[in-house]
MARKETI-588467 format. One line per field, with one value per atom (N, C-alpha, C, CB): x negated, y negated, z negated; residue number from 1; atom name. Coordinates in steps of 0.1 Angstrom, whole numbers, padded with zeros to 4 digits. Atoms other than C-alpha are relative to their C-alpha. Glycine has a CB too. Layout:
BEGIN
u X:...
v Y:...
w Z:...
resi NUM:...
name CA:...
END
This chain:
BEGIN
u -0007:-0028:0014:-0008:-0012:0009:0005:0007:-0007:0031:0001:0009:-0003:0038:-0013:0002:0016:-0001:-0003:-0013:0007:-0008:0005:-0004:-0009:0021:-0003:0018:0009:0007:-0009:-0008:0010:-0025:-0002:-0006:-0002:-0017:0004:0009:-0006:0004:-0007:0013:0015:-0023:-0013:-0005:0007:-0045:0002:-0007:-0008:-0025:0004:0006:0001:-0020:-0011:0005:0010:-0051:-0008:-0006:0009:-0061:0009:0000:-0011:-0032:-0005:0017:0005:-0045:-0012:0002:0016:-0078:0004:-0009:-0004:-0061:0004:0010:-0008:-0041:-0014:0018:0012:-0075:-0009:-0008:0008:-0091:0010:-0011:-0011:-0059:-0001:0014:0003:-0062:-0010:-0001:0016:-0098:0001:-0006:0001:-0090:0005:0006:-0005:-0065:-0004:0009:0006:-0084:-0015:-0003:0011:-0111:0007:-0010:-0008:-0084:0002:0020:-0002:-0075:-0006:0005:0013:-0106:-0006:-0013:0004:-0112:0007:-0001:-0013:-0080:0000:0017:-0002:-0086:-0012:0007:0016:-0123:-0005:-0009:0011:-0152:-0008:-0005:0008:-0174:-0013:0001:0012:-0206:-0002:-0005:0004:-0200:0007:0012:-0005:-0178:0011:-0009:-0012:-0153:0011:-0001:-0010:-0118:0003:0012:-0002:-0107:0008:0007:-0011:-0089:0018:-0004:-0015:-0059:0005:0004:0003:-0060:0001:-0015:-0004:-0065:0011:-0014:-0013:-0036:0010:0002:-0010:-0014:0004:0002:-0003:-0023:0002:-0010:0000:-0023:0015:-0012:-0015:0014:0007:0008:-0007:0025:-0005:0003:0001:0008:0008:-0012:-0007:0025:0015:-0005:-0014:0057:0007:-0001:-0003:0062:-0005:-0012:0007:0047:0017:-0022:-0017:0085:0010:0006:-0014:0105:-0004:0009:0005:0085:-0015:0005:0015:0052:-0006:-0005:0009:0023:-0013:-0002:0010:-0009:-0013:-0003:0008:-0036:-0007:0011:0006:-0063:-0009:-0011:0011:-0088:-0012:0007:0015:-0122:-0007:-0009:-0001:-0126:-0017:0015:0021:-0170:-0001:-0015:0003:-0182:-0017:0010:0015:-0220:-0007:-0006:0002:-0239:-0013:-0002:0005:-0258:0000:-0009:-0002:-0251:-0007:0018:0003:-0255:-0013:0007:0014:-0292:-0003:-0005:0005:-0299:-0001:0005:-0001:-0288:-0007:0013:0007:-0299:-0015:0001:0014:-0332:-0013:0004:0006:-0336:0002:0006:-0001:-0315:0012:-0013:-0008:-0282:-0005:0005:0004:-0298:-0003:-0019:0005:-0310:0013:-0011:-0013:-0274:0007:0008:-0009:-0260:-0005:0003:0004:-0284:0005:-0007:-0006:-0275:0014:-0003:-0015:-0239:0003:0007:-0001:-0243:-0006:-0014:0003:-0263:0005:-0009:-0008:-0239:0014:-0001:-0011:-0209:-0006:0006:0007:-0233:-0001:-0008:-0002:-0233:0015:-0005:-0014:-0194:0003:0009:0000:-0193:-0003:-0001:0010:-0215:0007:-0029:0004:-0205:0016:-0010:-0016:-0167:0008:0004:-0002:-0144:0006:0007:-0003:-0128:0013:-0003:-0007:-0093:-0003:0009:-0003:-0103:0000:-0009:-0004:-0095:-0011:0014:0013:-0129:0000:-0011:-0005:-0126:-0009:0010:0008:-0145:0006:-0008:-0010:-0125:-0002:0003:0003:-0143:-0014:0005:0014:-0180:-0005:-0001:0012:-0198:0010:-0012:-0012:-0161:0001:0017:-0002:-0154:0016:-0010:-0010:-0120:0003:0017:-0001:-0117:0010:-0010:-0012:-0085:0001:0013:0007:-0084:0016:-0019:-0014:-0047:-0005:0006:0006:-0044:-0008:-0009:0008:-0069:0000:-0010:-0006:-0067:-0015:0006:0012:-0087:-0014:0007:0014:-0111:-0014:0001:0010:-0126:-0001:0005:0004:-0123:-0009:0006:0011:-0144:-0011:0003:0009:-0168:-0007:0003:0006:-0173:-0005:0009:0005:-0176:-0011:0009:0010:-0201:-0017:0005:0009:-0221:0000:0007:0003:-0215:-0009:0010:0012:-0233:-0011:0006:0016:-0263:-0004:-0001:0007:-0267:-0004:0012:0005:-0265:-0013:0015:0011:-0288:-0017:0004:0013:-0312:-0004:0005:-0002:-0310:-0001:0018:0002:-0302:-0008:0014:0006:-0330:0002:-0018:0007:-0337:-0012:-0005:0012:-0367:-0008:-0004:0011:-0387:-0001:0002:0002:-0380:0006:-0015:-0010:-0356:0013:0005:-0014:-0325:0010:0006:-0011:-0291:0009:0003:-0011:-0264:0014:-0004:-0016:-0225:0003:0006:-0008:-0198:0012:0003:-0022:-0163:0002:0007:-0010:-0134:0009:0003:-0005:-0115:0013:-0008:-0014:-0075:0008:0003:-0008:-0050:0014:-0001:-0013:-0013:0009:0005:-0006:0012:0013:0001:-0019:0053:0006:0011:-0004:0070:-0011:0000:0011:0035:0009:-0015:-0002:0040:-0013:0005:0017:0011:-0005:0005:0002:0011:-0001:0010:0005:0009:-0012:0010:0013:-0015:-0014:0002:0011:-0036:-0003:-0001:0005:-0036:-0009:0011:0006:-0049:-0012:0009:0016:-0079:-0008:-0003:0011:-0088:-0009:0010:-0005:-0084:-0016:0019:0009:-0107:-0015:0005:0013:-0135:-0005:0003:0004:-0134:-0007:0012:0005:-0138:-0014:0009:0012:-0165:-0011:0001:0013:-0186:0000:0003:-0001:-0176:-0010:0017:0008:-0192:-0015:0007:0015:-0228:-0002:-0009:0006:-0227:0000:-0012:0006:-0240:0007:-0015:-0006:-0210:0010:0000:-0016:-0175:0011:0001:-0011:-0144:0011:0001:-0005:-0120:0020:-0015:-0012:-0081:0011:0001
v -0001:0769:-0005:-0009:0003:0769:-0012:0012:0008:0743:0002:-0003:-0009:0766:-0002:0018:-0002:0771:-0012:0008:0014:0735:-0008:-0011:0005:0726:0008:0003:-0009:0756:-0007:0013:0005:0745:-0017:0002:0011:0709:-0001:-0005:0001:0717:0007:0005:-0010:0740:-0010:0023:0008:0712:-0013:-0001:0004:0688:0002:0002:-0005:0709:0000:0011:-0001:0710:-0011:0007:0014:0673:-0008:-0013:0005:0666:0008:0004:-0002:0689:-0002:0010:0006:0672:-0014:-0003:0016:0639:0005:-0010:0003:0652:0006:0010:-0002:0668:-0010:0008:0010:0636:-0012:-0006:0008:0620:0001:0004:-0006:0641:-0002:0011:0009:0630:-0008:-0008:0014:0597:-0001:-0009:-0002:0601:0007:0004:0000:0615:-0009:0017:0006:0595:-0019:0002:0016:0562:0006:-0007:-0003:0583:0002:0008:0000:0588:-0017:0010:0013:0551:-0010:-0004:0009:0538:0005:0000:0000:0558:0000:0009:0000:0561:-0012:0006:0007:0539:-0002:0001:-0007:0533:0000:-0008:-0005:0528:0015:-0009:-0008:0555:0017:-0007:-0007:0582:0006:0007:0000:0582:-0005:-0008:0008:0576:-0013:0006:0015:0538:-0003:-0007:0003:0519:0000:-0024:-0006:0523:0008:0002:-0012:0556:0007:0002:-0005:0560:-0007:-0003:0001:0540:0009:-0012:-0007:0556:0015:-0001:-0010:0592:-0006:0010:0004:0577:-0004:-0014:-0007:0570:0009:-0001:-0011:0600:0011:0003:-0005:0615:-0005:-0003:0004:0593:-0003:-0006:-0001:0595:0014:0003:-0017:0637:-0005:0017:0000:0624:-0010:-0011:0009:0598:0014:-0014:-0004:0627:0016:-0001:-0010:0662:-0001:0015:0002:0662:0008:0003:-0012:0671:-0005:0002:0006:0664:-0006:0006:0002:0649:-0015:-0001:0010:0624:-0007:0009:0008:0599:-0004:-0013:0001:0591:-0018:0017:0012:0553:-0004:-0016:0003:0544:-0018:0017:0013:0512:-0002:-0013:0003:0507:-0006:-0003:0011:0490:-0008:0005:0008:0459:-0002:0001:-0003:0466:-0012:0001:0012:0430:0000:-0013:-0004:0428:0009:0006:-0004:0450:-0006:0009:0012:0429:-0010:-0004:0015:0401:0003:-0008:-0006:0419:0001:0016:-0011:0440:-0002:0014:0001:0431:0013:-0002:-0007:0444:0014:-0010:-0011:0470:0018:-0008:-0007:0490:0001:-0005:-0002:0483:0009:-0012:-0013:0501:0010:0003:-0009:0528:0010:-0004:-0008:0534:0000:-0004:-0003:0532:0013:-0010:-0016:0562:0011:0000:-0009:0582:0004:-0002:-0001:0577:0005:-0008:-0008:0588:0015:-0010:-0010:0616:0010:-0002:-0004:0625:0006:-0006:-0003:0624:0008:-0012:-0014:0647:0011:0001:-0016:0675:0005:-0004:-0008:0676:0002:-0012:0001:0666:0018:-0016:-0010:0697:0001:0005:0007:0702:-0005:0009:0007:0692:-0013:0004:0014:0657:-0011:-0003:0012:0625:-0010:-0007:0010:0606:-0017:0011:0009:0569:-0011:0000:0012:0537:-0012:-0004:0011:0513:-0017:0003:0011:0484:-0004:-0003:0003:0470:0009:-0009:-0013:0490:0011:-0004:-0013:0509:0009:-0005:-0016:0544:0003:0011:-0011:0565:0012:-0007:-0010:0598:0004:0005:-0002:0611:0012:-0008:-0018:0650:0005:0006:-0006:0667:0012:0008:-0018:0698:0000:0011:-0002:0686:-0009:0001:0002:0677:-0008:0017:0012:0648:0009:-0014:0002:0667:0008:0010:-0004:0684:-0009:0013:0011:0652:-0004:-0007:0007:0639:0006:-0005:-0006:0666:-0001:0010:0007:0658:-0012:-0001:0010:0624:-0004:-0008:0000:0628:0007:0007:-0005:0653:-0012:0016:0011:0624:-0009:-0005:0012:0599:0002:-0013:-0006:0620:0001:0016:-0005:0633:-0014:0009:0010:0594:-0002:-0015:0003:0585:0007:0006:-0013:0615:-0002:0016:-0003:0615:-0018:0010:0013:0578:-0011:-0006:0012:0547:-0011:0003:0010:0511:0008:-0012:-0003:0507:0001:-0007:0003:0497:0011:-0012:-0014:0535:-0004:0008:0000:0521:0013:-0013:-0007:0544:-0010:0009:0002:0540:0002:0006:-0007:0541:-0007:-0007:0000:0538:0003:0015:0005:0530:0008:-0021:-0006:0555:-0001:0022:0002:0550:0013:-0013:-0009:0585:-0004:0009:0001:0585:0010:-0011:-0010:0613:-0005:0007:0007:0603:0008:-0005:-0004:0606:0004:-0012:-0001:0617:-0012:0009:0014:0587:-0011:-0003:0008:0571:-0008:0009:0004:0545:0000:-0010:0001:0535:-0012:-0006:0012:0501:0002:-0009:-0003:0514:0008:0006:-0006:0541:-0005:0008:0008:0516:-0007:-0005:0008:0495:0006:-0007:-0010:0523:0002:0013:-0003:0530:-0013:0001:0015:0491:0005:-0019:0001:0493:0009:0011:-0011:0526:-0009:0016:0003:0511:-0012:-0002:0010:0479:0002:-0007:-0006:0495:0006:0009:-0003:0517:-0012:0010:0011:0486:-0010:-0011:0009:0465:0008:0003:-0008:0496:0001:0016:0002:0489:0008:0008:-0007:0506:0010:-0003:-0012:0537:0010:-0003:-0003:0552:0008:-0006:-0004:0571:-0006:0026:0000:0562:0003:-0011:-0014:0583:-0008:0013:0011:0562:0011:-0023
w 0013:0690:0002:-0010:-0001:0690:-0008:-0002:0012:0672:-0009:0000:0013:0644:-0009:0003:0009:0637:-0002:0006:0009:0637:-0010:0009:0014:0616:-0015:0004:0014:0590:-0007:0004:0004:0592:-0008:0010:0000:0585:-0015:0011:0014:0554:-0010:-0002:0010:0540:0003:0009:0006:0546:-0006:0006:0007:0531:-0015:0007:0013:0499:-0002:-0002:0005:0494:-0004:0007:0003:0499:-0013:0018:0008:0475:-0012:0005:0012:0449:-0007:0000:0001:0452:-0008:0018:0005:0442:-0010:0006:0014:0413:-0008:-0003:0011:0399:-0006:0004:0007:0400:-0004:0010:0005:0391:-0015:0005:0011:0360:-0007:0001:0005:0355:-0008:0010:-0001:0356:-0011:0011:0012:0328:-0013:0003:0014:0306:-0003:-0004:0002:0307:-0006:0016:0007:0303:-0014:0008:0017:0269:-0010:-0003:0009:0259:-0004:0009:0000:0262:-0006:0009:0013:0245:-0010:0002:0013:0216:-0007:-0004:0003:0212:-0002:0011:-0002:0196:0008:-0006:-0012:0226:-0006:0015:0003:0206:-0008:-0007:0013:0177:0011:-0022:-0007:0201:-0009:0006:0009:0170:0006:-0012:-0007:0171:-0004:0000:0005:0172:-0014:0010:0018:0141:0008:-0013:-0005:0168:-0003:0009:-0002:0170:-0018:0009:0018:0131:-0008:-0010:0002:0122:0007:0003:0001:0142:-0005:0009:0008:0127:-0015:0001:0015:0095:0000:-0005:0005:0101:-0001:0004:0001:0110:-0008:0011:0016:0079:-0011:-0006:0008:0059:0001:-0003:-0006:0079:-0009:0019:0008:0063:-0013:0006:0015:0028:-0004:-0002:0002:0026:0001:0017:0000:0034:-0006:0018:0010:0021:0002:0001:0003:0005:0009:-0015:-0004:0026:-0006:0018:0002:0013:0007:-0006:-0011:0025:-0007:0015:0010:0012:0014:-0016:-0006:0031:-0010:0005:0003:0027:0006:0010:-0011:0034:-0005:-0004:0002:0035:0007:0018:-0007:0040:-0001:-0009:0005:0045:-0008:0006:0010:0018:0007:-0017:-0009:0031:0015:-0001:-0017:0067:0006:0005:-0009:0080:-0001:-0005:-0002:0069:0010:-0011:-0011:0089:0013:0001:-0010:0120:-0004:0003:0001:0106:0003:-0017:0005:0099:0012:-0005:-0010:0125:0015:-0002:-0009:0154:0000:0007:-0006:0168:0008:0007:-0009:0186:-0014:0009:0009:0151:-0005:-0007:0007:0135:0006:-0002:-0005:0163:-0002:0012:0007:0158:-0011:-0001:0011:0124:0002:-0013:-0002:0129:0007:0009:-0009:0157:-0012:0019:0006:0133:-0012:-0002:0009:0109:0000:-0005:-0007:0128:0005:0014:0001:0132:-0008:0002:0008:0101:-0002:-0007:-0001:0097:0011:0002:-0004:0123:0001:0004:-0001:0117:-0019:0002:0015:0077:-0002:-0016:0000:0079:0006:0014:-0004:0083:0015:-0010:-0012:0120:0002:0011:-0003:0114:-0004:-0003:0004:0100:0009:-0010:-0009:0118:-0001:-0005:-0001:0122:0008:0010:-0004:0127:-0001:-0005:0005:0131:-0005:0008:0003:0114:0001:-0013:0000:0118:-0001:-0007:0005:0119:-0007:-0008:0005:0092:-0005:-0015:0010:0079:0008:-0005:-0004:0084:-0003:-0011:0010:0075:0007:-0005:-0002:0075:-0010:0002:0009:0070:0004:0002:-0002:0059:-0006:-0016:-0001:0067:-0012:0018:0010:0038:-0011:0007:0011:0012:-0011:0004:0015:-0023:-0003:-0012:0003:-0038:-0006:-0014:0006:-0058:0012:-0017:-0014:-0024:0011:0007:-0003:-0009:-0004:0000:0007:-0033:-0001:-0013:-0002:-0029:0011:-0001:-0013:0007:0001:0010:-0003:0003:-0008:0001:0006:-0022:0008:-0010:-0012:0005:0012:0007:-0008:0029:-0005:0003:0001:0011:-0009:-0004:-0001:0001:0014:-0007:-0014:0034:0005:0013:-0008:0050:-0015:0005:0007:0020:0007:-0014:-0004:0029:0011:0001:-0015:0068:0006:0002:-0007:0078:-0007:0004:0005:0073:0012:-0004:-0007:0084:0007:-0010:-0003:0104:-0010:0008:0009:0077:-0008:-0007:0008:0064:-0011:-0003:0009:0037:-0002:0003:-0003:0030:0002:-0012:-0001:0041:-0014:0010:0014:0014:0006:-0022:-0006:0015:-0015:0014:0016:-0011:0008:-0006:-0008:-0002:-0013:0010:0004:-0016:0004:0003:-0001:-0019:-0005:-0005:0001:-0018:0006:0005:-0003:-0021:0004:-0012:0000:-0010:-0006:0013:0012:-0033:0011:-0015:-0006:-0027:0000:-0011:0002:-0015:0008:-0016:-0005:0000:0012:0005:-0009:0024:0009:-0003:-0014:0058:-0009:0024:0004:0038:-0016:0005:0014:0001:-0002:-0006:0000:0011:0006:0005:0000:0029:-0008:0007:0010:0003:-0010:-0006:0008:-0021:0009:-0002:-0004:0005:-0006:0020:0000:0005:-0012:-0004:0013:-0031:-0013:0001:0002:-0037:0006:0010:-0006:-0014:-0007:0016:0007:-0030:-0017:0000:0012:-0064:-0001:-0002:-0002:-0054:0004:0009:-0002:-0041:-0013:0016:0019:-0077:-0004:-0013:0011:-0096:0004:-0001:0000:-0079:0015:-0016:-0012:-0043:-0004:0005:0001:-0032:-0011:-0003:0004:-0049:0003:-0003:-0008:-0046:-0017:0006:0006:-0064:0006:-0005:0002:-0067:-0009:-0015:0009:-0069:0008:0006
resi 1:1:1:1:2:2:2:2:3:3:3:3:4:4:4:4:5:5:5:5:6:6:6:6:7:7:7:7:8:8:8:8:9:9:9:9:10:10:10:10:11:11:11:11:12:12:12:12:13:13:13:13:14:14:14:14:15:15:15:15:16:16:16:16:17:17:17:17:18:18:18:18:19:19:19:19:20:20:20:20:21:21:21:21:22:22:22:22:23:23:23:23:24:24:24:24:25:25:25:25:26:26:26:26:27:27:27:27:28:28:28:28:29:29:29:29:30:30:30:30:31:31:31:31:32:32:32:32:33:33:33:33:34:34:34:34:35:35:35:35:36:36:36:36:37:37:37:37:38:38:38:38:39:39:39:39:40:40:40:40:41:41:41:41:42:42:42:42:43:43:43:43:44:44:44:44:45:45:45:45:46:46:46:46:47:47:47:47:48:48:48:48:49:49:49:49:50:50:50:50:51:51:51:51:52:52:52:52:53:53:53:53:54:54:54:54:55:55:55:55:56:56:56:56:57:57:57:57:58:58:58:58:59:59:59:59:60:60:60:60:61:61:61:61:62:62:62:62:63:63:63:63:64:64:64:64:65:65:65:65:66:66:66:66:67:67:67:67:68:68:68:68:69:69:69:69:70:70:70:70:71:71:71:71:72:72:72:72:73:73:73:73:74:74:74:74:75:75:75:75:76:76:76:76:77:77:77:77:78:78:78:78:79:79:79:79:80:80:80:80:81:81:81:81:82:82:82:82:83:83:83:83:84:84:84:84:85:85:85:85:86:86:86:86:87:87:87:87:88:88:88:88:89:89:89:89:90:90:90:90:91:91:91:91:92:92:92:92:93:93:93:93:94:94:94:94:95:95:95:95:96:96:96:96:97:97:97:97:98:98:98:98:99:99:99:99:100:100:100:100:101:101:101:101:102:102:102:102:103:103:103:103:104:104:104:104:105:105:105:105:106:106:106:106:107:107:107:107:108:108:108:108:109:109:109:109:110:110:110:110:111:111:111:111:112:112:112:112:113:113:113:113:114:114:114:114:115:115:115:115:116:116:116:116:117:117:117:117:118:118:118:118:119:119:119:119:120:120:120:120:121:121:121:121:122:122:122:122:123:123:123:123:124:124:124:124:125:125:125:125:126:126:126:126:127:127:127:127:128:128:128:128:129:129:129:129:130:130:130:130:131:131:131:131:132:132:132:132:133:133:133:133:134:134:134:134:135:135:135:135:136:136:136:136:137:137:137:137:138:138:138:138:139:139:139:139:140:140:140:140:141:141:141:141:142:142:142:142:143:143:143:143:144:144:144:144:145:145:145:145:146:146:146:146:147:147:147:147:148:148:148:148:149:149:149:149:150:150:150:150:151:151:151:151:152:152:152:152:153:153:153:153:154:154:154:154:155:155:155:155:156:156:156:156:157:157:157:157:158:158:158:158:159:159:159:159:160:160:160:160:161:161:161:161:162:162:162:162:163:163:163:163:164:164:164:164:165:165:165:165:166:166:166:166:167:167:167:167:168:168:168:168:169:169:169:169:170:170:170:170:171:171:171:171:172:172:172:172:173:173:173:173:174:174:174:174:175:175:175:175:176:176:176:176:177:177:177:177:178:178:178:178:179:179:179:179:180:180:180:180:181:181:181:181:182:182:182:182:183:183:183:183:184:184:184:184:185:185:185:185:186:186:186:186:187:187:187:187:188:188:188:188:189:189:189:189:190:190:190:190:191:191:191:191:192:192:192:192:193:193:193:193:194:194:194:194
name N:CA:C:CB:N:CA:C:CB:N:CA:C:CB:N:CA:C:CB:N:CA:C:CB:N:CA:C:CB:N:CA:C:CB:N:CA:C:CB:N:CA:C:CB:N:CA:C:CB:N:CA:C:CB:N:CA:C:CB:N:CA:C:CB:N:CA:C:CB:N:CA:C:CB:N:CA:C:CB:N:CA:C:CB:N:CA:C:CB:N:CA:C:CB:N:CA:C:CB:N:CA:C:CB:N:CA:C:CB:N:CA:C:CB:N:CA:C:CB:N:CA:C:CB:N:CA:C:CB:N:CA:C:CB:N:CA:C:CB:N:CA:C:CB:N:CA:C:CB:N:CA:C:CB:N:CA:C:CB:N:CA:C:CB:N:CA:C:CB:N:CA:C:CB:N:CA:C:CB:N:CA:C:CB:N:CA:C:CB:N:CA:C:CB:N:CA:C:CB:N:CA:C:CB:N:CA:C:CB:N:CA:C:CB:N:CA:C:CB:N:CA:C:CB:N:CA:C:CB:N:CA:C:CB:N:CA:C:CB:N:CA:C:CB:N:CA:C:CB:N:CA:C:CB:N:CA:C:CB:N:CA:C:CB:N:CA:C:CB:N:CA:C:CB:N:CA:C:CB:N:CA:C:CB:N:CA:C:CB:N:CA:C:CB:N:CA:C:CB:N:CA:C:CB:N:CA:C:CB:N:CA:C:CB:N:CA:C:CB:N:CA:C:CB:N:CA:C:CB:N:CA:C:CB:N:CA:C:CB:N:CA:C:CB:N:CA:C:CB:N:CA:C:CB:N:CA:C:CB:N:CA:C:CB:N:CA:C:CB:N:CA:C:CB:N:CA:C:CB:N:CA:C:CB:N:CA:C:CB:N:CA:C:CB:N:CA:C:CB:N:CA:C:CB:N:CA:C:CB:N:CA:C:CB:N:CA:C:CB:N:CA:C:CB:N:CA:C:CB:N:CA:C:CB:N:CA:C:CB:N:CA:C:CB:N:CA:C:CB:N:CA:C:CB:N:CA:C:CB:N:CA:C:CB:N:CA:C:CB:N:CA:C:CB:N:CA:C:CB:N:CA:C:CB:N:CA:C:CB:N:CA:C:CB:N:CA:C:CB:N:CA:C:CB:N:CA:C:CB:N:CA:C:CB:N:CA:C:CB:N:CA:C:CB:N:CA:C:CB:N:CA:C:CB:N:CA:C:CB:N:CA:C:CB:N:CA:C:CB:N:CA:C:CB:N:CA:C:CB:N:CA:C:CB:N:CA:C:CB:N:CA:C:CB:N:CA:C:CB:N:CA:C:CB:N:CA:C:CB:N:CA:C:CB:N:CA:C:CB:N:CA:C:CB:N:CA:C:CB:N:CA:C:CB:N:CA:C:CB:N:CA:C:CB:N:CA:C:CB:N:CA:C:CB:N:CA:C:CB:N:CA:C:CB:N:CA:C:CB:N:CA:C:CB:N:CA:C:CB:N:CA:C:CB:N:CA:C:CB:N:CA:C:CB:N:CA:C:CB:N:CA:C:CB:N:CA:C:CB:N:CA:C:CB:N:CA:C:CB:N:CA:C:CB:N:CA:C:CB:N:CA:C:CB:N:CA:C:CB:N:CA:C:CB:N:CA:C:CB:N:CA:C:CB:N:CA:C:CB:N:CA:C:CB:N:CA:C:CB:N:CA:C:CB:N:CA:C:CB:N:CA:C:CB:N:CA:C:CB:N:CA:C:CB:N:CA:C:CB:N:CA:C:CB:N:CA:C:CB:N:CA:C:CB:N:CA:C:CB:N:CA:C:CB:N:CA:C:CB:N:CA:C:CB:N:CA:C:CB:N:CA:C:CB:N:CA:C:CB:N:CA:C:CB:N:CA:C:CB:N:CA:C:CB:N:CA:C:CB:N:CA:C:CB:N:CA:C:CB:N:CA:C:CB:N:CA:C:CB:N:CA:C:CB:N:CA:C:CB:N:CA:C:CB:N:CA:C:CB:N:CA:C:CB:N:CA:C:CB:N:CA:C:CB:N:CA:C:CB:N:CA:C:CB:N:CA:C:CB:N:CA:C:CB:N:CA:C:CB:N:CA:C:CB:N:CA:C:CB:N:CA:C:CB:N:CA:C:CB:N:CA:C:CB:N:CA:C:CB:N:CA:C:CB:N:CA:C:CB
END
């Protein structure tokens, strides 16, 4: 083998061990991005992850209207359950309930675990009263679909919120709280509609 051919061969195997690394380089990186923005029990996206779209929704809503409403759920009794049942069953329902929000939710919406038993789903393009249609199908379906062990239902209290012209990240969150809180005042197993 001349010099030529082993210097060829060298750089053609070389390119190749190099394009082996950037594919699992590539890997690697999405799997870190899936991990900085993702819930790891529910496979939702985090409350990082949903704040920051939630600014830049309301970043275009300060300078021209876009619409765009959220859907904020909070489980009703949740803790019982843990207490009840054991951490192991709370996660359960939490997964089956991010389950739901996936399969009923439309496919642009922004699916989120915001916290313990909270949800928000924030829906680019749609207008409160088909928000509030969804989140009404949401919490039949978890009613319907997700129990305790003890074969109890699940229920959920959302708090539906359109953003207005002018919205801020901090006026419009306040309006989710606001909604969610309301709905759990009026008796659970509810939606309100702010």
């Amino acid at each position: 083998m001349t010099t030529i051919q082993r210097l060829a061969s060298f750089i053609t195997t070389s390119a190749e061990e190099l394009e082996q690394a950037n594919r699992r380089l590539e890997e690697v990186n999405r799997k870190l991005v899936y991990v900085a923005t993702h819930d790891g029990l529910t496979g939702l996206l985090n409350r990082d992850r949903v704040e920051s779209i939630l600014h830049e929704l309301t970043g275009p809503v300060q300078k021209n209207y876009h619409v765009f409403t959220a859907i904020m759920v909070d489980l009703d009794n949740f803790k019982g359950i843990n207490d009840e049942f054991g951490h192991g069953e709370g996660d359960r329902v939490l997964q089956e309930v991010a389950d739901v929000f996936s399969k009923k939710s439309p496919p642009n919406a922004c699916i989120g675990r915001w916290g313990g038993d909270e949800f928000v789903i924030l829906l680019p393009r749609m207008e409160e009263e088909e928000a509030a249609a969804l989140a009404e199908t949401l919490r039949k379906t978890i009613e319907e679909t997700v129990a305790r062990p003890d074969g109890k239902p699940i229920s959920a209290s959302l708090g539906v919120t359109q953003a207005r012209k002018g919205e801020t990240f901090e006026s419009f969150y306040h309006k989710m709280d606001s909604a969610l809180y309301q709905a759990k005042f009026r008796g659970k197993n509810t939606i309100f509609l702010m």
